[in-house]
N, C-alpha and C positions, 0 to 999 in steps of 0.2 A: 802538260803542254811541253812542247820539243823545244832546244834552243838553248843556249849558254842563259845565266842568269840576270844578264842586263837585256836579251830578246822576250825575257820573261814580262819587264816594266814597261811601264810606259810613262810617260808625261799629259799630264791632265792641263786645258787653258780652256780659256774662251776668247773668243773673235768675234765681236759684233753681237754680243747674244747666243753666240753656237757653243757649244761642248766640243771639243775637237780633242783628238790626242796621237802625237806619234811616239813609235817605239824608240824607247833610247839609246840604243846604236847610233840614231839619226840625229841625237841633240849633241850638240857640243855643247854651250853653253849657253846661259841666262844671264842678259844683263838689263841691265833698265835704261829707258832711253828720255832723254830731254822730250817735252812738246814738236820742237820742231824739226827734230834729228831725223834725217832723211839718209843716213846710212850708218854704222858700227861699227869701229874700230875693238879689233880681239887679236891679241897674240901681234900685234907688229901689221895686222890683214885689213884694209877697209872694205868694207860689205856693204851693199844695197839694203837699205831697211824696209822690204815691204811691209802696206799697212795689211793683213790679213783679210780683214771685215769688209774692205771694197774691193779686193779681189773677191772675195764669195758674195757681192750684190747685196751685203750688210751695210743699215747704218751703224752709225758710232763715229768716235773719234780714230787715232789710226792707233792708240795703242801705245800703253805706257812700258812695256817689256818686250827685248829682242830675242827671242829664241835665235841661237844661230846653230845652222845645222850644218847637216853633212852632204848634202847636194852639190853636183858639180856642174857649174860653178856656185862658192858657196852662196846660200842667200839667209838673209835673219828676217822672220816672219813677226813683224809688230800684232802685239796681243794684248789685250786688257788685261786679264789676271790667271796667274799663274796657282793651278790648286795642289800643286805637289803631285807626287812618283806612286803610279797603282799597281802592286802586286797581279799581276796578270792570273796566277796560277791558281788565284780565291775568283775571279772575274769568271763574264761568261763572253766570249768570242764568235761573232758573226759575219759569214760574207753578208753582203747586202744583198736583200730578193732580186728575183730576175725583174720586178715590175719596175725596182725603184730609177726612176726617169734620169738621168744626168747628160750633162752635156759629156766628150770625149775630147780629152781621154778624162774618165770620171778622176773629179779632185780626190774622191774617199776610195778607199780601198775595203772598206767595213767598216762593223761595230763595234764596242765592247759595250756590254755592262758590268758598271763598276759603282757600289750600291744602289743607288733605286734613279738614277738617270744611265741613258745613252751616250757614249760617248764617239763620234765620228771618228775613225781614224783614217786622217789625214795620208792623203798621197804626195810624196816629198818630191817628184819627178813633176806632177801638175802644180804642186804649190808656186811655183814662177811664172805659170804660165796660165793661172788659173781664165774662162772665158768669163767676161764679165755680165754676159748673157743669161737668162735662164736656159733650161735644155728644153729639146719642142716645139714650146708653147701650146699652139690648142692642135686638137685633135674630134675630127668631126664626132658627133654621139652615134653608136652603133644602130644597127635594124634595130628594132624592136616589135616586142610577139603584141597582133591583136588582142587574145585572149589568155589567161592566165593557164599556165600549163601544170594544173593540180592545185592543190591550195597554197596557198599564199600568205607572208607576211607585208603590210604595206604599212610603209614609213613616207611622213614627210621630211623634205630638204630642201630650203629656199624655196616654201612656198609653191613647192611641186609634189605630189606624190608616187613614190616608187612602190615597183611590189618583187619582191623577192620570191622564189618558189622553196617552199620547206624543204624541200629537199637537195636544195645548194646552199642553204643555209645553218654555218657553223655554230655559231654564237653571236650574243647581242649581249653588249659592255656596257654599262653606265659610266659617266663623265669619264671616258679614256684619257688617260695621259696621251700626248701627242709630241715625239720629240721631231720639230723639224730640222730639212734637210736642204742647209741653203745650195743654191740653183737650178732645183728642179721647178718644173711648169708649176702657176698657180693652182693647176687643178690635183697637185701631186702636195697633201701637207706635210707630209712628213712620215715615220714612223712609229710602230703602234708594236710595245714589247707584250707580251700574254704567252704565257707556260712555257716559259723559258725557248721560245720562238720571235721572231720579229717580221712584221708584216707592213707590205707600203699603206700609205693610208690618204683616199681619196676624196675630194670634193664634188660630188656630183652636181652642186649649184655651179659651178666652175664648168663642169666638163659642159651642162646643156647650156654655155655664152653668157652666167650671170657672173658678176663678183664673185669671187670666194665670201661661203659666209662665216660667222662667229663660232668659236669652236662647239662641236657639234656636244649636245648633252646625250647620244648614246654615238657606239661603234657596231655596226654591222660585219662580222666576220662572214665572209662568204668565198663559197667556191667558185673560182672564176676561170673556167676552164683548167681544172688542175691545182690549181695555185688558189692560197687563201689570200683574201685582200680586205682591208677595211675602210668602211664606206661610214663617211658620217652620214648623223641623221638629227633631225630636230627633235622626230618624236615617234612612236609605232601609234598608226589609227586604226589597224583593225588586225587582223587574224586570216578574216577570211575572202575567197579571192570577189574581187571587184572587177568591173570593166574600166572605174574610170582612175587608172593611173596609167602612171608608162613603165611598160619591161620590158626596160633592154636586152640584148642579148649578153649576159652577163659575162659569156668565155670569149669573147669579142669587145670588151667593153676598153679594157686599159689594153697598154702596149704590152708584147709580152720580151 
């Protein structure tokens, strides 16, 4: 990996429940902050203490430690816990897929993997200005085919069943880890790591107007025009192709 030795590290927290991490060029300092400290005093400078987790549409409290960075003008990002400095150069580094949904300008700029979780890395130019909206929101369900177009795999999801064609179909996960991605659409949960790739990961009880439902017990890897994407599921009912589910148009399904 290219870069002086401190673009090599990064700093590991969490906000609200999220994994978040920026590179350390961008951290000046860590300090811990009072309950009700609403800004940071470092070097002689007072600083606006944002709480991180209700800027990204997290609950929590606003966070017991100030990261202050290097953004102009400066701001200190309140975080709940600080996990220490990760070797980038043992890590695996990702831009985020084209599918994953954000509002603009996206808060994250990517991924890392840094042992067996995700970790966001934070965009230091949005972190001030994070939207406290999700991105989207809903997006109508695509055409979808009468008839099944060759054989078929068909999964239930929220008490709907889908049918996938085997021949856009990559892989099927048992219990996927799921690392979400705070403020994208409900129907977008997050991302889904497998063979050293990362892929956005969708809710189709969501996308056809129900709730998001419980995390799913498998992962449908599939070709969606191009692009691999994964779709939870509650369950695989059959194999072989049926008339009575619905198939979307799959390369049409999410945004791209």
């Amino acid at each position: 990996m290219a870069g002086s030795p401190a673009e090599r590290r990064a700093l590991l927290f969490t906000a609200g429940g999220a994994r978040l991490a920026l590179r350390l060029p961008l951290v000046r300092e860590i300090l811990p902050l009072s309950p009700g400290a609403a800004e940071v005093e470092a070097r002689g400078q007072v600083v606006p203490a944002l709480p991180l987790a209700l800027a990204l549409g997290l609950p929590g409290a606003p966070g017991r430690f100030a990261v202050l960075t290097e953004a102009s003008p400066p701001v200190a990002l309140r975080v709940d816990e600080v996990h220490g400095i990760a070797d980038l150069s043992g890590a695996e580094v990702f831009q985020l897929p084209a599918r994953t949904v954000l509002p603009q300008p996206p808060p994250f700029q990517g991924a890392l993997r840094v042992g067996n979780h995700l970790w966001l890395e934070l965009s230091l130019t949005a972190a001030g200005g994070v939207p406290p909206e999700p991105a989207g929101g809903e997006w109508p369900p695509p055409p979808e085919q009468e008839l099944a177009q060759g054989p078929e795999l068909v999964f239930e999801r929220g008490g709907r069943s889908f049918g996938v064609p085997l021949s856009l179909l990559v892989r099927v996960l048992d219990a996927p880890a799921v690392f979400p991605v705070p403020l994208a659409p409900a129907a977008h949960r997050g991302l889904l790591y497998h063979e050293r790739a990362i892929h956005p990961v969708f809710d189709l009880a969501a996308l056809y107007g129900g709730p998001p439902g419980p995390a799913g017990a498998i992962a449908l890897l599939v070709d969606a025009g191009g692009t691999a994407v994964a779709i939870l599921g509650d369950r695989i009912t059959s194999t072989l192709a049926s008339p009575d589910v619905l198939r979307p148009a799959w390369d049409a399904l999410f945004p791209a």
